[in-house]
C-alpha positions as CSV (number, residue, x, y, z in Angstrom):
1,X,71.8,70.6,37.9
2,X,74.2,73.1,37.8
3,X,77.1,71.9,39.9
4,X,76.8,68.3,37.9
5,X,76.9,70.4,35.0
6,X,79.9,72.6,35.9
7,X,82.2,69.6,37.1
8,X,81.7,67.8,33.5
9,X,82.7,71.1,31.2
10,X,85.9,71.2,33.7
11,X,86.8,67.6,32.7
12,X,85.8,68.3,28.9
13,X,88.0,71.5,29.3
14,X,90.9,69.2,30.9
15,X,90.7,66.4,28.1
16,X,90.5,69.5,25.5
17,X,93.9,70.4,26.8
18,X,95.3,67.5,27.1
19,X,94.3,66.5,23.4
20,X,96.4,70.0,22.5
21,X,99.5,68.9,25.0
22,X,99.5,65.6,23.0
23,X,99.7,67.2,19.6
24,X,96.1,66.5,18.9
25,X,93.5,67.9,16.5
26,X,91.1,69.4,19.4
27,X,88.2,70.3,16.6
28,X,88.3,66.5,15.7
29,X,87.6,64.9,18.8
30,X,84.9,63.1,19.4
31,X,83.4,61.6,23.4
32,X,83.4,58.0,22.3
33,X,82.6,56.4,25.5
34,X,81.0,58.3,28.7
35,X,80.0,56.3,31.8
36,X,79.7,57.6,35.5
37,X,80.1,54.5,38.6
38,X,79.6,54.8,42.3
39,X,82.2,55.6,44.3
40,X,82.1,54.2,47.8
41,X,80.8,56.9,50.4
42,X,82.4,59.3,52.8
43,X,81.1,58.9,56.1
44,X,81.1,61.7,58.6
45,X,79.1,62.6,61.6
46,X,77.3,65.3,62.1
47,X,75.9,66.1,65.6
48,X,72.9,66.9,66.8
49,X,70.9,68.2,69.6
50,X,70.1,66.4,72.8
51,X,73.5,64.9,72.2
52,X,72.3,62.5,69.4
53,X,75.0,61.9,66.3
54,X,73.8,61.4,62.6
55,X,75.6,60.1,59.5
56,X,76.9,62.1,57.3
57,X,77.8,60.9,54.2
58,X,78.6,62.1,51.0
59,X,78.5,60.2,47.7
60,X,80.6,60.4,45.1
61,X,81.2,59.5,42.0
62,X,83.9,58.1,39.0
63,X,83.2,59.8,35.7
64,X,84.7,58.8,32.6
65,X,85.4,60.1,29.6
66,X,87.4,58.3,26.0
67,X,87.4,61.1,23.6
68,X,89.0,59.9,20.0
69,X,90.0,61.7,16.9
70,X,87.6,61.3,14.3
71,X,88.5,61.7,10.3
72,X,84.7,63.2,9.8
73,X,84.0,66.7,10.7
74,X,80.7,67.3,12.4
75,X,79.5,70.6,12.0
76,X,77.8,73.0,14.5
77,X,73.9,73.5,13.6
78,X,72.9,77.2,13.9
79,X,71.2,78.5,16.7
80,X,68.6,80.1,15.1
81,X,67.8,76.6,13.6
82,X,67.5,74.6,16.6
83,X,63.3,74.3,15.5
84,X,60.2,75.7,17.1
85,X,60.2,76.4,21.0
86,X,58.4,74.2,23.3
87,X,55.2,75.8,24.8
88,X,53.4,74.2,27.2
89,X,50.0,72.8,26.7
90,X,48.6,75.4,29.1
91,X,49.4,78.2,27.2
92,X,48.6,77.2,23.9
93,X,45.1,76.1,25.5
94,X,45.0,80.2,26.5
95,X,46.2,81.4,23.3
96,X,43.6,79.6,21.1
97,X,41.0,81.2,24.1
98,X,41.8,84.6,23.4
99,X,42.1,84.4,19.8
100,X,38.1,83.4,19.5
């Protein structure tokens, strides 16, 4: 989910520069806690033909992050390193076909 996905690197981004406004190590932090609640919905209407009237809601969401500084350094792993890629069962049922 993209849009998900985009909204959670802007709050990372935000506590990132928070951590620098507060004089913090930014390399050293570490999410400690993560946890996303229900927010209550946003009710709208939207209309309809033949004059009916729908709901309209949307439904959002708290998110929340604790991000502390942590004394051990965790290093990146390489990309090229990231192990074998995933091939579906299909294909590997087609490849051992045409190698016979």
């Amino acid at each position: 989910p993209k849009k998900s996905a985009e909204v959670v690197f802007g709050l990372l981004s935000n506590a990132k520069s928070n951590a620098e406004v507060k004089g913090l190590d930014v390399d050293a932090l570490v999410i400690e806690h993560a946890m996303v609640n229900r927010a209550p919905r946003m009710r709208r209407r939207t209309y309809r033909a033949h004059g009916r009237i729908n709901p309209y809601q949307s439904a959002p969401c708290h998110v929340e992050f604790i991000l502390t500084e942590s004394d051990v350094a965790i290093a990146r792993p390489d990309s090229d390193e990231g192990g074998r890629k995933k091939v579906s069962a299909k294909k590997t049922a087609k490849e051992r076909r045409d190698q016979i």
